[in-house]
Structures are given as structure tokens and as C-alpha cells.
N, CA, C and O of each residue as an XYZ file, in Angstrom:
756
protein
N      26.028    -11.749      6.427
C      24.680    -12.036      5.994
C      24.433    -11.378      4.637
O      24.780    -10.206      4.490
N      23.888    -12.014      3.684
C      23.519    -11.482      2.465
C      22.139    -11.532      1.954
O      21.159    -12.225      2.230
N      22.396    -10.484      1.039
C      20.482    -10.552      0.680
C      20.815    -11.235     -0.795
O      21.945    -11.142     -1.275
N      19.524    -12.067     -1.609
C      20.053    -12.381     -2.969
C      18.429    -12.154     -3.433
O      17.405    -12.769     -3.135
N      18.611    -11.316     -4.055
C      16.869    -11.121     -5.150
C      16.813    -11.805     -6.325
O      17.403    -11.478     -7.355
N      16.067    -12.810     -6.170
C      16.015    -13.585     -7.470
C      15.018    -13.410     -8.165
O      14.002    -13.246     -7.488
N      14.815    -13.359     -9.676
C      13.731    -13.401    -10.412
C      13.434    -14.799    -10.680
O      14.134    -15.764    -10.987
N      11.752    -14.567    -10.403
C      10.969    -15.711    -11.044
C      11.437    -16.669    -12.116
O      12.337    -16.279    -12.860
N      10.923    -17.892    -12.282
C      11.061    -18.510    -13.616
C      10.368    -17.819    -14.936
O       9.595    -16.863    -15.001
N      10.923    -18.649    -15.960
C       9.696    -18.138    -16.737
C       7.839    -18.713    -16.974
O       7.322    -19.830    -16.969
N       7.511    -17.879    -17.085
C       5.882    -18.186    -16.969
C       5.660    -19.252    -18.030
O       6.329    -19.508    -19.031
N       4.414    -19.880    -17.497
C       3.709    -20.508    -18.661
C       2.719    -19.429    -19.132
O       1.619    -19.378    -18.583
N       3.002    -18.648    -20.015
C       2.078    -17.726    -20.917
C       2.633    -17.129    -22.096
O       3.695    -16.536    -22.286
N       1.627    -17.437    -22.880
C       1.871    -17.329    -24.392
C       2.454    -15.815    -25.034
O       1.799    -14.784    -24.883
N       3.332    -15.831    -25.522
C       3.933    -13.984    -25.760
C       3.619    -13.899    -27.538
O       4.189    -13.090    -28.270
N       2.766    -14.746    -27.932
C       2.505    -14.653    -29.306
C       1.237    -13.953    -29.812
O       0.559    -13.411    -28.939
N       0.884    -13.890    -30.848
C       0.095    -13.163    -31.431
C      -0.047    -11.512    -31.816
O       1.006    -10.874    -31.850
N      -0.970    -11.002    -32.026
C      -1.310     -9.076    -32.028
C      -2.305     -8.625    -31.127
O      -3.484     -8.884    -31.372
N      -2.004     -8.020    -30.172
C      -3.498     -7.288    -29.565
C      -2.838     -5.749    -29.402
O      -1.643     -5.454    -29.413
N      -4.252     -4.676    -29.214
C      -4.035     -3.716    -29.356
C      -3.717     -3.263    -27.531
O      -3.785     -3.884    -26.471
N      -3.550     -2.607    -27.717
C      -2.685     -1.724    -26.246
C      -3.507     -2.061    -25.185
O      -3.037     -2.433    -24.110
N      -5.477     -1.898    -25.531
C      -6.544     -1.899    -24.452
C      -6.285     -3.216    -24.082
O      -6.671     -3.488    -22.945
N      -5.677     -4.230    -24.780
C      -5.800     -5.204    -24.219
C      -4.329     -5.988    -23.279
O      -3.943     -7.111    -22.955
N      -4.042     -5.025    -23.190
C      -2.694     -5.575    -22.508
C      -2.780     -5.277    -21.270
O      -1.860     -5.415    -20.464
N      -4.125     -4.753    -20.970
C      -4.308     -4.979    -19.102
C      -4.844     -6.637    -18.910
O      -4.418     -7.205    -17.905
N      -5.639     -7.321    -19.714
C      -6.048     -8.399    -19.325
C      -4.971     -9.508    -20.259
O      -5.360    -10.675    -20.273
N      -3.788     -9.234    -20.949
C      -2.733     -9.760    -20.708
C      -2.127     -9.726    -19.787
O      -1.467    -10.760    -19.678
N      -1.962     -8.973    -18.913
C      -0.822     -8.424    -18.181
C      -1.537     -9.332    -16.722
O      -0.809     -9.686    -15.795
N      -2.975     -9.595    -16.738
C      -3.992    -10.091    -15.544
C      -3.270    -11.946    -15.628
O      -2.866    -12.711    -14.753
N      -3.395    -12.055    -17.056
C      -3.199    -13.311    -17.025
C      -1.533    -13.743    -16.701
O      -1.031    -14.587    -15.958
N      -1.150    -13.060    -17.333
C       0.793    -13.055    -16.753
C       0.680    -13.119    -15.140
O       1.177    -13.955    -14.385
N      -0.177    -11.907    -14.809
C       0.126    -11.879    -13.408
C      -0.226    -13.602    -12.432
O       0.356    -14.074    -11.456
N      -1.272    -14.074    -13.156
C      -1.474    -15.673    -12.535
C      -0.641    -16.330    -13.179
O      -0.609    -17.388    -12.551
N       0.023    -16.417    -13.968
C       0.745    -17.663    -14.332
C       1.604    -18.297    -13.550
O       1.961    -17.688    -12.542
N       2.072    -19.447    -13.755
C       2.661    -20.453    -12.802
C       4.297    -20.570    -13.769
O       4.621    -20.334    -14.933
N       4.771    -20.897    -12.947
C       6.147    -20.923    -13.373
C       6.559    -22.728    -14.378
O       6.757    -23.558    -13.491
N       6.661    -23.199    -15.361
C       6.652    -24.440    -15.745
C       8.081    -24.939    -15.895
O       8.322    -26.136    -15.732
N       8.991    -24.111    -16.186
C      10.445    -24.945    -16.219
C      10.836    -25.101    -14.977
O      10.319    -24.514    -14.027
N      12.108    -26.189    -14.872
C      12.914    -26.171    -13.393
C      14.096    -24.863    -13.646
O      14.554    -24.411    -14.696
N      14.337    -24.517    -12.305
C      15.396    -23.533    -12.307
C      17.048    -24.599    -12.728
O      17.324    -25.787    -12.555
N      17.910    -23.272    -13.404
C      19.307    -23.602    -13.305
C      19.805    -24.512    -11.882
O      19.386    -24.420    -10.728
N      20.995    -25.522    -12.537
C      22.182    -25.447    -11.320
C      22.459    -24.222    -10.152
O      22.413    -24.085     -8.930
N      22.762    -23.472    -11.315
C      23.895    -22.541    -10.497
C      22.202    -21.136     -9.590
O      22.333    -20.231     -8.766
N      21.526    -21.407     -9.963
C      20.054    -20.597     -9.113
C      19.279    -21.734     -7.785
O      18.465    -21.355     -6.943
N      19.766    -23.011     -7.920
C      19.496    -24.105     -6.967
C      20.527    -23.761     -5.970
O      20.109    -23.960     -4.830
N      21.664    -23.339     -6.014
C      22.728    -23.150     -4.998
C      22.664    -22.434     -4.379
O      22.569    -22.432     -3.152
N      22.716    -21.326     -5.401
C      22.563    -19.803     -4.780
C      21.233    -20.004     -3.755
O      21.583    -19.879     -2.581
N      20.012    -20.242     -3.892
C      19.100    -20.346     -3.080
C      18.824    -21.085     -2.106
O      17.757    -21.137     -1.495
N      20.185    -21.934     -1.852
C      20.346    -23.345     -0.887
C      21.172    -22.509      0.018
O      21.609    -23.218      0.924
N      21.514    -21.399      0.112
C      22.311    -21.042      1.161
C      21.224    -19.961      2.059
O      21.783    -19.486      3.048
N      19.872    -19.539      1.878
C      18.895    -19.067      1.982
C      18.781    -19.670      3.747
O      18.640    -20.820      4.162
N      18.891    -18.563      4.380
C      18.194    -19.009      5.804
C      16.746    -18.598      6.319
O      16.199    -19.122      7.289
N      16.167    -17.521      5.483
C      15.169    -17.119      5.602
C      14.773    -16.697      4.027
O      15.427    -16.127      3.154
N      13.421    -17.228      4.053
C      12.877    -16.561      2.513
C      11.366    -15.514      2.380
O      10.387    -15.582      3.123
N      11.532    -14.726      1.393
C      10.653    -13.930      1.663
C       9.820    -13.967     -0.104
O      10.430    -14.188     -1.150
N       8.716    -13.757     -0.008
C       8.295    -13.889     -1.774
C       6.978    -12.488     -2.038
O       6.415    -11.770     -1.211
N       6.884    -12.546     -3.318
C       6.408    -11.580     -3.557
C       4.729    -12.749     -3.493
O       4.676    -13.978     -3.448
N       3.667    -11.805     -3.514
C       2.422    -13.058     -3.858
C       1.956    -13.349     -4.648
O       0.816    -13.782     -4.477
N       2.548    -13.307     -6.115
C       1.911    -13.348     -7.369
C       2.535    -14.904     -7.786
O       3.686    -15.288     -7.579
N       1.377    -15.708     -8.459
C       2.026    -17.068     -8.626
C       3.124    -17.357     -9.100
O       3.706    -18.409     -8.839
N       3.602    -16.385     -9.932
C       5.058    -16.777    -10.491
C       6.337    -16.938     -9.894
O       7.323    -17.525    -10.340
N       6.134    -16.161     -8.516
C       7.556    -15.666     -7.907
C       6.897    -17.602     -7.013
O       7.663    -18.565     -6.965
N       5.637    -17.642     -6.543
C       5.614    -18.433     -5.512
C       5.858    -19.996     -5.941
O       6.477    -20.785     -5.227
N       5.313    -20.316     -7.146
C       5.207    -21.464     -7.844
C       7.580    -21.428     -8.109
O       8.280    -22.261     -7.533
N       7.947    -20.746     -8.674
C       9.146    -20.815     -8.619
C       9.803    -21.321     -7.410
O      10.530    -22.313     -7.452
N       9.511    -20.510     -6.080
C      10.097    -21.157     -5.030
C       9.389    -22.520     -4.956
O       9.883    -23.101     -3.990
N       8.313    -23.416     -5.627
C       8.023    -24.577     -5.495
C       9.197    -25.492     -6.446
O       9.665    -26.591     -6.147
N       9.451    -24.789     -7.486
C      10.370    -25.850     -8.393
C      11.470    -25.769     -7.336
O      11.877    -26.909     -7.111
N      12.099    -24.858     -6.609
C      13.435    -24.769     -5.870
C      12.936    -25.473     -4.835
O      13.580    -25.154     -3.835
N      12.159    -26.224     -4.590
C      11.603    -27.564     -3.138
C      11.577    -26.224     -1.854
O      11.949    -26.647     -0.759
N      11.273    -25.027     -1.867
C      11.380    -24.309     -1.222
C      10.045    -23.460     -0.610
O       9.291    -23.027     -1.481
N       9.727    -23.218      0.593
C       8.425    -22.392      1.037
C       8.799    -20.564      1.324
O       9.997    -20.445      1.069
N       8.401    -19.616      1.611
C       8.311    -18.577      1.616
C       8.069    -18.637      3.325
O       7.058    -19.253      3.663
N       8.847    -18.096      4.343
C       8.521    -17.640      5.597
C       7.086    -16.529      5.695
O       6.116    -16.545      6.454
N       7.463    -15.620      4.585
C       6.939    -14.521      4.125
C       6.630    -13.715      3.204
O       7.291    -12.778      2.757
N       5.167    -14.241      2.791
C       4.604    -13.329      1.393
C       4.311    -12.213      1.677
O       3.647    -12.028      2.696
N       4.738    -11.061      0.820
C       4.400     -9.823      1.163
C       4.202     -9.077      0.350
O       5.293     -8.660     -0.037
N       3.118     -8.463     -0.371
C       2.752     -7.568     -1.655
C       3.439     -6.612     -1.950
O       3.459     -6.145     -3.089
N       4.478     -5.917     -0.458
C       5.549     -4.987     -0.658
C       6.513     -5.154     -1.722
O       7.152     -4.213     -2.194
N       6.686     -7.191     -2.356
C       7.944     -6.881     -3.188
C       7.247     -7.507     -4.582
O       7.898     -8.245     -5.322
N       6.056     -7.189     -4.822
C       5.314     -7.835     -5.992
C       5.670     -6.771     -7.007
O       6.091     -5.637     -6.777
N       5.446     -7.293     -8.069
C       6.135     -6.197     -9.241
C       5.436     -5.255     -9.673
O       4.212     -5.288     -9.545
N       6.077     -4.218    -10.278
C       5.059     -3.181    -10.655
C       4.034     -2.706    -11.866
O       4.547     -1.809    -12.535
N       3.438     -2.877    -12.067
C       2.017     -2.429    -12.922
C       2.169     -1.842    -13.863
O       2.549     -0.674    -13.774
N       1.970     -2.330    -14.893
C       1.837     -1.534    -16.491
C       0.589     -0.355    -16.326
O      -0.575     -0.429    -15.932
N       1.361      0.656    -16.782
C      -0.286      1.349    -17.190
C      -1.177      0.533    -18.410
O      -0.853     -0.549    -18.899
N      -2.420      1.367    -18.779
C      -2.897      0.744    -19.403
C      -2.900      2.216    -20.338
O      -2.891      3.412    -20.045
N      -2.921      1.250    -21.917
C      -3.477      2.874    -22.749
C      -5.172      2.359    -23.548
O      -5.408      1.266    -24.064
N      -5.851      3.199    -23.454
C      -6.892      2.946    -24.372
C      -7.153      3.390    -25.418
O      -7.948      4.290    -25.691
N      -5.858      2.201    -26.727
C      -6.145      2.313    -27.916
C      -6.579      0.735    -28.254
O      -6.340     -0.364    -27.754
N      -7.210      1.151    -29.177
C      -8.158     -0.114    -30.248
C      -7.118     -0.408    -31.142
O      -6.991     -1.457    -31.772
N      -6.450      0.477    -31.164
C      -5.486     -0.123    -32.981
C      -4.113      0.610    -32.683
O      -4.005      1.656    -32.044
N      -3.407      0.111    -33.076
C      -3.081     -0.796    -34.035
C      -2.552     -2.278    -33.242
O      -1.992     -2.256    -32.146
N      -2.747     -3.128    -33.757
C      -2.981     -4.846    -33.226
C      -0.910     -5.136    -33.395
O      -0.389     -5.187    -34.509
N      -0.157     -5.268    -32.201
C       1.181     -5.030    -32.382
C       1.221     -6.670    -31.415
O       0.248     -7.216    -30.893
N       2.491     -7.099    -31.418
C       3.323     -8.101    -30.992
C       3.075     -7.579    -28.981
O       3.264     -6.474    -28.472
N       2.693     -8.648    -28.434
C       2.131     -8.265    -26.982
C       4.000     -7.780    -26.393
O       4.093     -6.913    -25.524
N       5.337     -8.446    -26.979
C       6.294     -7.868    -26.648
C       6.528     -6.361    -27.103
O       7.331     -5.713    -26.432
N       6.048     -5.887    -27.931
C       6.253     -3.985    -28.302
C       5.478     -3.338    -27.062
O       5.927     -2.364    -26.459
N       4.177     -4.017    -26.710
C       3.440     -3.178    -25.624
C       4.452     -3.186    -24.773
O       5.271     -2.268    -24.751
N       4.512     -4.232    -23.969
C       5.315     -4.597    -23.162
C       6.641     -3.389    -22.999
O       6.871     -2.872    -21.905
N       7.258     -3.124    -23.962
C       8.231     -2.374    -23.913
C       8.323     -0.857    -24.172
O       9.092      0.068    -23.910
N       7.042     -1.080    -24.881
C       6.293      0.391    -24.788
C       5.844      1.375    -23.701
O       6.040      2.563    -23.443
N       5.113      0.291    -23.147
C       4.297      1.064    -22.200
C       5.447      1.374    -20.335
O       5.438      2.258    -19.478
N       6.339     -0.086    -20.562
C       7.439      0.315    -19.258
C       7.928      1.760    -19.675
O       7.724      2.825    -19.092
N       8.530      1.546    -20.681
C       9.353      2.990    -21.575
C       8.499      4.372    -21.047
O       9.109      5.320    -20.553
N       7.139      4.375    -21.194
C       6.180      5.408    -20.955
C       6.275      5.172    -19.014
O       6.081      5.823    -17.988
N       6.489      4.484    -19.231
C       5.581      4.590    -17.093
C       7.026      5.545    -16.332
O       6.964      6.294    -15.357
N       8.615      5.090    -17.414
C       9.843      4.807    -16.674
C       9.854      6.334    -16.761
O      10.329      6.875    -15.763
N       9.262      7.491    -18.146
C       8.827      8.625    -18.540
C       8.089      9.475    -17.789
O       7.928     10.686    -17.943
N       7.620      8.695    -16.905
C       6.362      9.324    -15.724
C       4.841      9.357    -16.095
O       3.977     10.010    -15.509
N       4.680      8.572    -17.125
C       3.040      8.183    -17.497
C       2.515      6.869    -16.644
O       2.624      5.828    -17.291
N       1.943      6.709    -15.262
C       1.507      5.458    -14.693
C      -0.142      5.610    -15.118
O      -0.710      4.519    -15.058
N      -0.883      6.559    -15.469
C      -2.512      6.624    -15.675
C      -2.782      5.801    -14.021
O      -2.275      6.258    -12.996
N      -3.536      4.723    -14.033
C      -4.138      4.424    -12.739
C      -3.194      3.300    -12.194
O      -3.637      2.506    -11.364
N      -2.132      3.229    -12.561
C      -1.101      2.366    -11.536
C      -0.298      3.247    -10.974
O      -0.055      4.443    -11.133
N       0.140      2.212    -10.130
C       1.813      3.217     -9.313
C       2.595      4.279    -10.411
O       2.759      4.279    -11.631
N       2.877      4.937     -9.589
C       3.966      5.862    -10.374
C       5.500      5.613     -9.873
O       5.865      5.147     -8.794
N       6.231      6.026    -10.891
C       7.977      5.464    -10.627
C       8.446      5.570     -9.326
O       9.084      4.783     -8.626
N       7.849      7.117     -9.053
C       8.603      7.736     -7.251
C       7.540      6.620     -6.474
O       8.183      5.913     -5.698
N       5.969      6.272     -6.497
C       5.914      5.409     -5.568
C       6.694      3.956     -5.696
O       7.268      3.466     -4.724
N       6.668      3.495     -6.630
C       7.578      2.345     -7.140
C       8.777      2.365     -6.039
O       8.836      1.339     -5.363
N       9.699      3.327     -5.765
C      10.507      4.091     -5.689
C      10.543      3.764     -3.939
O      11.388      3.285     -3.182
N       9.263      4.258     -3.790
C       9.337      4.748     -2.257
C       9.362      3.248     -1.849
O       9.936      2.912     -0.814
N       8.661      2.223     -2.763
C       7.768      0.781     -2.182
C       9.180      0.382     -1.957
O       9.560      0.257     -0.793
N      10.148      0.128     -3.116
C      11.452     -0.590     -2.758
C      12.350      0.041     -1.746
O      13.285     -0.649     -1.340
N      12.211      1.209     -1.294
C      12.956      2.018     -0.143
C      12.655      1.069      1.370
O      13.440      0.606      2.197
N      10.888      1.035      1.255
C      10.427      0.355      2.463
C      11.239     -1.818      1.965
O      11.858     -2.688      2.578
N      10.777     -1.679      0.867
C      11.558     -3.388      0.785
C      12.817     -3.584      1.408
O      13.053     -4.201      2.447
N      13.751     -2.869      0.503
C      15.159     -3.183      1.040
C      15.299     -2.746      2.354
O      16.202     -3.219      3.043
N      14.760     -2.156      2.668
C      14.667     -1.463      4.520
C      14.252     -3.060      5.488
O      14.962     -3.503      6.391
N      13.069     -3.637      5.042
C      12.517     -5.013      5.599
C      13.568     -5.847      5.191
O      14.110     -6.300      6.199
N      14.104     -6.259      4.148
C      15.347     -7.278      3.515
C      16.773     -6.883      4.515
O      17.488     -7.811      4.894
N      17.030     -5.766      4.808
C      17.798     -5.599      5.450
C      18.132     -6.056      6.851
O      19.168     -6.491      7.355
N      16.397     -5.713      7.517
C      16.322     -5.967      8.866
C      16.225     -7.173      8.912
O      16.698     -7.592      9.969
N      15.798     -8.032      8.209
C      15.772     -9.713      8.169
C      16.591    -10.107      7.506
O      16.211    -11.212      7.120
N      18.133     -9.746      6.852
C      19.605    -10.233      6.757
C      20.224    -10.316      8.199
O      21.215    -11.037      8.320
N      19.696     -9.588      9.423
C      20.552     -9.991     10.598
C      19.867    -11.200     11.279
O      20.274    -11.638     12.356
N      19.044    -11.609     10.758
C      18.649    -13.508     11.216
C      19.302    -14.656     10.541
O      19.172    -15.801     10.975
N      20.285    -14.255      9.060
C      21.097    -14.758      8.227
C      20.803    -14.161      6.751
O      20.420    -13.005      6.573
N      21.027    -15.086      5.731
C      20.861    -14.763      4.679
C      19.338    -15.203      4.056
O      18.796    -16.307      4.101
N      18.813    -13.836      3.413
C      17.812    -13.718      2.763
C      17.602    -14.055      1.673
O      18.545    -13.799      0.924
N      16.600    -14.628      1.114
C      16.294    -14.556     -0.644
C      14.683    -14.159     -0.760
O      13.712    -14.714     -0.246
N      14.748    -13.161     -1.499
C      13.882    -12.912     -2.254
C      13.165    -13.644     -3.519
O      13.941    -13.713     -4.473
N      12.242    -14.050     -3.701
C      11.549    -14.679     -4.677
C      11.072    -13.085     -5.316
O      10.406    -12.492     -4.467
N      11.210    -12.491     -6.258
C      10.625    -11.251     -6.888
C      10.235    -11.510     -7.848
O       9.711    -12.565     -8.206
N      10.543    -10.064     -8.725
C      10.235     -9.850    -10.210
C      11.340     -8.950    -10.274
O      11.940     -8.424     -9.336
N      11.604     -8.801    -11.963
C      12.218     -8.126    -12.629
C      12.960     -6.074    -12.021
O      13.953     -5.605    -11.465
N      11.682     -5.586    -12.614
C      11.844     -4.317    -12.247
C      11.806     -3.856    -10.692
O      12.488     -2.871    -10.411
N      11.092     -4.462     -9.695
C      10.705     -4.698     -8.113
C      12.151     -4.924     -7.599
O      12.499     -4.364     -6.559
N      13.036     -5.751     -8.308
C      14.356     -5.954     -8.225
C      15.467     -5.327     -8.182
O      16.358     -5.279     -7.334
N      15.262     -4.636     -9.639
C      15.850     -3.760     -9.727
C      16.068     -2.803     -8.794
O      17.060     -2.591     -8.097
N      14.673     -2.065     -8.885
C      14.833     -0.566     -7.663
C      15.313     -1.305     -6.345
O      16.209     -0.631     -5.835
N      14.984     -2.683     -5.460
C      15.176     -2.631     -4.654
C      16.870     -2.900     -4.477
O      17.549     -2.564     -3.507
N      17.282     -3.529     -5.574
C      19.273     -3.683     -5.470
C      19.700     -1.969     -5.679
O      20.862     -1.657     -5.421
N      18.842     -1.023     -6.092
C      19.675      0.172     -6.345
C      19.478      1.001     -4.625
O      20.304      1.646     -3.980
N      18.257      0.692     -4.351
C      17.898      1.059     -3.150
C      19.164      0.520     -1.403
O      19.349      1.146     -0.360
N      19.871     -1.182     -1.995
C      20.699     -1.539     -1.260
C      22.024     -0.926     -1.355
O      22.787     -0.639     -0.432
N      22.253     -0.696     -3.224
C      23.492     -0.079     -3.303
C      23.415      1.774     -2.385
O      24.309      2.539     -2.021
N      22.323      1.828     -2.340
C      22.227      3.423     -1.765
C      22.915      3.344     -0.393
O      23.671      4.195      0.076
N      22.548      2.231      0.155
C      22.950      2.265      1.540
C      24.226      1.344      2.009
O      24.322      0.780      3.099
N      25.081      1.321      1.055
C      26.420      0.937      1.130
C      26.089     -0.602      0.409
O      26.840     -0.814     -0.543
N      25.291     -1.501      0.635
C      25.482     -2.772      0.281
C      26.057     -3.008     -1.047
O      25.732     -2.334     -2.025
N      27.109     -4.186     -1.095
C      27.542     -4.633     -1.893
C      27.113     -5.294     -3.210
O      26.243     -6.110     -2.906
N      27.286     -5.310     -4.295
C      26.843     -6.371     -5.198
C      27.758     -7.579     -5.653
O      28.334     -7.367     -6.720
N      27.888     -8.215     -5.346
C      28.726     -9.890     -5.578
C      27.997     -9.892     -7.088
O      28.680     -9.855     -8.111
N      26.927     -9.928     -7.105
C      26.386    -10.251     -8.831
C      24.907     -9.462     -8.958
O      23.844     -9.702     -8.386
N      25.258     -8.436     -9.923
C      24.072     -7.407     -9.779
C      22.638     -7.540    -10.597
O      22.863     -7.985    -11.722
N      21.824     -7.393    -10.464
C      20.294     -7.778    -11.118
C      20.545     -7.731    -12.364
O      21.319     -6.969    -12.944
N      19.795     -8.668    -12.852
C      19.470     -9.014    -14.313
C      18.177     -9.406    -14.561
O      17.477     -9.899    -13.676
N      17.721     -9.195    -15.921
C      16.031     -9.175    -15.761
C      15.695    -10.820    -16.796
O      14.611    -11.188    -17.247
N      17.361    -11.674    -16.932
C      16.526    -12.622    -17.243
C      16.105    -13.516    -16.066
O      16.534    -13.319    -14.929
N      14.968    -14.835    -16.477
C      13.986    -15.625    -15.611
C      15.704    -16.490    -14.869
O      16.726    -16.928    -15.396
N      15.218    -16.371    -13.489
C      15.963    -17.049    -12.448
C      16.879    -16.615    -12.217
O      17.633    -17.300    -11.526
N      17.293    -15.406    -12.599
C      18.843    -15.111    -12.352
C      18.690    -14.044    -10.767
O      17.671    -13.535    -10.300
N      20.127    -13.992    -10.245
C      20.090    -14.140     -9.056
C      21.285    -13.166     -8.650
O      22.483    -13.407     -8.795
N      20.750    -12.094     -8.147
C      21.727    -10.605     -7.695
C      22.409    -11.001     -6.005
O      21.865    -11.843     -5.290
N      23.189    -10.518     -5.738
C      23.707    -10.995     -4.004
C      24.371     -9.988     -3.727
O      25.436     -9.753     -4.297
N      23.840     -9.180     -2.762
C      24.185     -8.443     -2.028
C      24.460     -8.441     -0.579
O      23.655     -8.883      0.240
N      26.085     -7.728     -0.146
C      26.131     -8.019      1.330
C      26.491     -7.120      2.016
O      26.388     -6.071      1.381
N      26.847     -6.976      2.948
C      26.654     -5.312      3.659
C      27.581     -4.759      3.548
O      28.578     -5.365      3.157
N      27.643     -3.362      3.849
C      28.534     -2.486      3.330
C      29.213     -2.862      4.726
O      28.671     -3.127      5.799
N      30.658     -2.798      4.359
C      32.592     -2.765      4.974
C      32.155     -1.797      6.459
O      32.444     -2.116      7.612
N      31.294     -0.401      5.969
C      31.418      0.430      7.028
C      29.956      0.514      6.994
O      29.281      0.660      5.975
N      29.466      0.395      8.362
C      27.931      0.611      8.308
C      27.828      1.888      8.123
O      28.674      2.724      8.440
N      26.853      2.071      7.637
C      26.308      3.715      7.610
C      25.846      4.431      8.830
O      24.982      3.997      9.592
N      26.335      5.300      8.931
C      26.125      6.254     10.071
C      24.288      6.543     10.183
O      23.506      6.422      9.241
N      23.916      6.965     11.675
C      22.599      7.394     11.990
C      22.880      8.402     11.402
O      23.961      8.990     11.381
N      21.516      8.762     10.679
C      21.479     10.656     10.676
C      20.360     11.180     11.440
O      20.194     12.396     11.536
């Protein structure tokens, strides 16, 4: 049985223009609704055709994606929705909404969350994910509809506990990590 965490498509939302930092919470509002507009790859249609059970995060992007893959979600669950930019409150200077973007992860990854999650809860959330992904790989194989970073921690969280990586997370749109259980189960402690 394998687990495979896939990232979303890419959004329909605009990554152009300048806004200043305050405003990259109500960027970040509108990202969070966006709908997914391209079709997925070949090779992300396959991978997700071997899916016996699916699980999605609830933000339109991960869900509208499993719509281009002709696919429903058994189970939406906010446990694997992605994690939250802080916000900073500056007025200036008016930068490319991709510098925030990479700014402000850079700061959160630093231990600055202000009023979002912080890394260790981030941390703890994907401990409890891959723990649920796990227990629902022994009904067959799982797919995750996610996000990016949500992904991440939760494939490092599988590698913790022996699972394998066949093809390990990547943070571009649709790509598709597969993990399968570790050779020797892990002992109770």
C-alpha cells in the first residue's frame, strides 16, 4: 500500500504587479479561493488512477484539482490544508507579490509566524497527518490532494517512520511524491 501526496494544480491567480507586505494577507485570501484552471499532466493522471482511497485538503485548489483528475475526495480534512503566511505590517515598499511570498516563508521557516501557525505546530499538524495517511494506506493506496509545504513536512514526517520515497516532494503544481512502507515495520515503543 502506498501513500502519494500530490500538489495542487496551478491556480487561476494573478502573481503580477507591486503590493506592499500589508497586503499580502488579502493576496494570500484570494490564492487561498482560487480554483485550479489547467488539466493535470499524463504522467499525474496515472499516478492518481491507482488511488483506492482519496483524501484532500479543503481549500479550492487542492479540491477543484481533484475535479480536473474526474476524481472526488472520500475525505476533506483541514488537517492537510497548507500553512499560513504571516502577515507583516508594512506600507512600503510596493515589491513583486513573488519576493513577499518568499520573504515572508523564509521569516516563518526562521520562527517568525506573528498570528499564524508556527513551524513546530506546522510540525506537530503533519505528525498527526501522516499518522491518519498511514492508518488509511492499510485500506489500499492513498492520495493526497495537498499543498506544497503541508507536503513537504508530511513526506519528512513518513520518512521518520521508515516509509519509503519512490519519488520525493517537489513544490512544482501537480507533481506527485510516493511513498511505501518501510521493509521492517517499526517497533512499539
Amino acid at each position: 500500500m502506498t501513500i502519494i501526496l500530490m500538489r495542487h494544480g496551478k491556480p487561476d491567480h494573478a502573481q503580477h504587479g507591486r503590493l506592499p507586505a500589508l497586503a499580502m494577507a488579502a493576496w494570500c485570501e484570494a490564492y487561498d479561493m482560487s480554483l485550479v484552471a489547467e488539466m493535470p499532466p499524463e504522467r499525474c493522471r496515472e499516478v492518481a488512477a491507482t488511488a483506492d482511497y482519496i483524501v484532500a485538503s479543503p481549500l479550492p485548489r487542492a479540491l477543484s484539482s481533484l475535479e480536473k483528475l474526474g476524481l472526488e475526495a472520500v475525505s476533506v480534512d483541514p488537517l492537510f490544508s497548507e500553512v499560513s503566511l504571516p502577515v507583516m505590517r508594512l506600507g512600503y515598499p510596493h515589491l513583486p507579490p513573488g519576493f513577499w511570498l518568499l520573504l515572508l516563508r523564509l521569516l516563518w521557516l526562521g520562527g517568525y509566524a506573528g498570528t499564524v501557525e508556527s513551524y513546530q505546530q506546522a510540525e506537530q499538524r503533519a505528525r498527526l497527518a501522516a499518522a491518519k495517511l498511514i492508518a488509511l494506506s492499510e485500506q489500499g493506496n492513498v492520495l493526497l490532494a495537498g499543498h506544497g509545504i503541508m507536503n513537504k513536512l508530511i513526506a519528512r514526517q513518513l520518512r521518520k517512520q521508515g516509509w519509503l520515497a519512490e519519488k520525493h516532494a517537489s513544490s512544482r503544481y501537480w507533481s506527485t511524491a510516493i511513498y511505501h512502507p518501510p521493509l521492517i515495520p517499526p517497533q512499539e515503543s
